[in-house]
C-alpha positions as CSV (number, residue, x, y, z in Angstrom):
1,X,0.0,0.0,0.0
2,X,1.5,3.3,-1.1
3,X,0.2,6.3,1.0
4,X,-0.1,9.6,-1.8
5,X,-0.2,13.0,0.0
6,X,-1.4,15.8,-2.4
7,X,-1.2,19.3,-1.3
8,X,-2.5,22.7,-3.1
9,X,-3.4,26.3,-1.0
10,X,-6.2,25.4,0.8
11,X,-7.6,21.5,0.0
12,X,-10.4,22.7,-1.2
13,X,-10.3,22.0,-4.8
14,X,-6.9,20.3,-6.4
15,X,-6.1,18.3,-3.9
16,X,-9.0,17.7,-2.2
17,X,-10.3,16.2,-6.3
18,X,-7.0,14.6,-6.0
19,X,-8.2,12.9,-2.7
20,X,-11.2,12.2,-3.8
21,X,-10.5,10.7,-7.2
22,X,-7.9,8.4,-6.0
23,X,-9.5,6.9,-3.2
24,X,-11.3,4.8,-5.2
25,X,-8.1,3.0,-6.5
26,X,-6.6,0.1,-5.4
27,X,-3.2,-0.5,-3.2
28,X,-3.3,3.2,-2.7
29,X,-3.9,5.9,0.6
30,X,-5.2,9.2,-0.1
31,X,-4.9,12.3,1.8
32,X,-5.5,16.2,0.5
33,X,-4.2,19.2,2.5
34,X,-3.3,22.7,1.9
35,X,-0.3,25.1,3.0
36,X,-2.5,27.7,4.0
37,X,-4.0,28.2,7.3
38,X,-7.5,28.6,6.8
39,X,-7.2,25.2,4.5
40,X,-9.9,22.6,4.8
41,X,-6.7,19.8,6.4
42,X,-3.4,22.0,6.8
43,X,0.3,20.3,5.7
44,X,1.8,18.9,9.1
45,X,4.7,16.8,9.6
46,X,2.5,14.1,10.8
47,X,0.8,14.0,7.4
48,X,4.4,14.2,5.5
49,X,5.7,11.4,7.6
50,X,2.9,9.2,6.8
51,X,3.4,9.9,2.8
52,X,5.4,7.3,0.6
53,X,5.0,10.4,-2.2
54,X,4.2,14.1,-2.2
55,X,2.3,15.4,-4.7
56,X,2.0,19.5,-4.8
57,X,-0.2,21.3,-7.4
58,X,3.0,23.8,-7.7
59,X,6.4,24.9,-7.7
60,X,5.5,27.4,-5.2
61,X,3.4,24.9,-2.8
62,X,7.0,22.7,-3.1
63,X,8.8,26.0,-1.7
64,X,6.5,26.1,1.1
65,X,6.1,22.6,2.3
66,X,10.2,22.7,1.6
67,X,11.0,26.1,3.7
68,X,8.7,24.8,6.9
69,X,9.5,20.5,7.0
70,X,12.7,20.7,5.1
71,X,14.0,17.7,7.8
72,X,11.1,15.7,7.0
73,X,12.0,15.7,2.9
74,X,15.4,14.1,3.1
75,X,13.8,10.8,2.6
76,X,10.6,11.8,0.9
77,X,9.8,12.1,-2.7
78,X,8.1,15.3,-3.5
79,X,6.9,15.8,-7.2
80,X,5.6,18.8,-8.8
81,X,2.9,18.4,-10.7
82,X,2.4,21.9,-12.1
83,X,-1.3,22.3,-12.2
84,X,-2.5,26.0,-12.2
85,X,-5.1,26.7,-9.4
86,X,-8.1,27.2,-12.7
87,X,-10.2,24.2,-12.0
88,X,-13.5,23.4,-9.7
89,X,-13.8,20.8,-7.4
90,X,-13.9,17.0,-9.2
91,X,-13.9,19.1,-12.7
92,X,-13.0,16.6,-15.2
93,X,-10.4,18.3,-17.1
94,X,-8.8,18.3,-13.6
95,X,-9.3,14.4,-13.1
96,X,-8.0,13.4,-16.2
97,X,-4.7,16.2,-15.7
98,X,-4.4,14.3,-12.2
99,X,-4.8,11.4,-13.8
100,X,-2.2,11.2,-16.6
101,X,0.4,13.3,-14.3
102,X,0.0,10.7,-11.3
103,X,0.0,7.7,-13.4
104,X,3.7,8.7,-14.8
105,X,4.7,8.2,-11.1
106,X,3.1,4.7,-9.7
107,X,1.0,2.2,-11.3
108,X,-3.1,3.3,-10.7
109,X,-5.2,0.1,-10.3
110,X,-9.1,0.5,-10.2
């Protein structure tokens, strides 16, 4: 079982889609959160500790997470998956951009 942490602003759309989307998949762990306080589930070390992977929507969500758990990452995998804060919560053009950018990373089983 691989545990798949994706993080955006504020979980409320990206990876909270992300979270939702991939839950249904096999041999997988999903958790959304967001690097800004008023986020739905905020980044803590707790969450980054359980993560095999880190997905963030974007480069400046990887500075973030980086500048405040920089410990935590030496032994993490942290990818960037570069997907602009323009979509709606479980919009489908976001699913199938989560979808092709995660599957380059692990093997998605339904």
């Amino acid at each position: 079982m691989k545990n798949l942490l994706f993080i955006c602003s504020e979980n409320k759309l990206r990876s909270l889609t992300a979270e939702t989307y991939f839950s249904n998949f096999k041999a997988i762990s999903v958790i959304g959160a967001g690097t800004n306080k008023d986020a739905n589930t905020t980044i803590s070390g707790d969450l980054i500790e359980w993560a095999d992977i880190v997905f963030v929507m974007e480069k400046s969500h990887r500075n973030k997470v980086n500048k405040k758990f920089k410990e935590l990452f030496k032994l993490k995998r942290m990818i960037v998956l570069d997907i602009p804060d323009n979509y709606d919560y479980m919009d489908r053009d976001l699913i199938n951009l989560l979808d092709r950018s995660v599957s380059k990373h692990i093997i998605l089983k339904k």
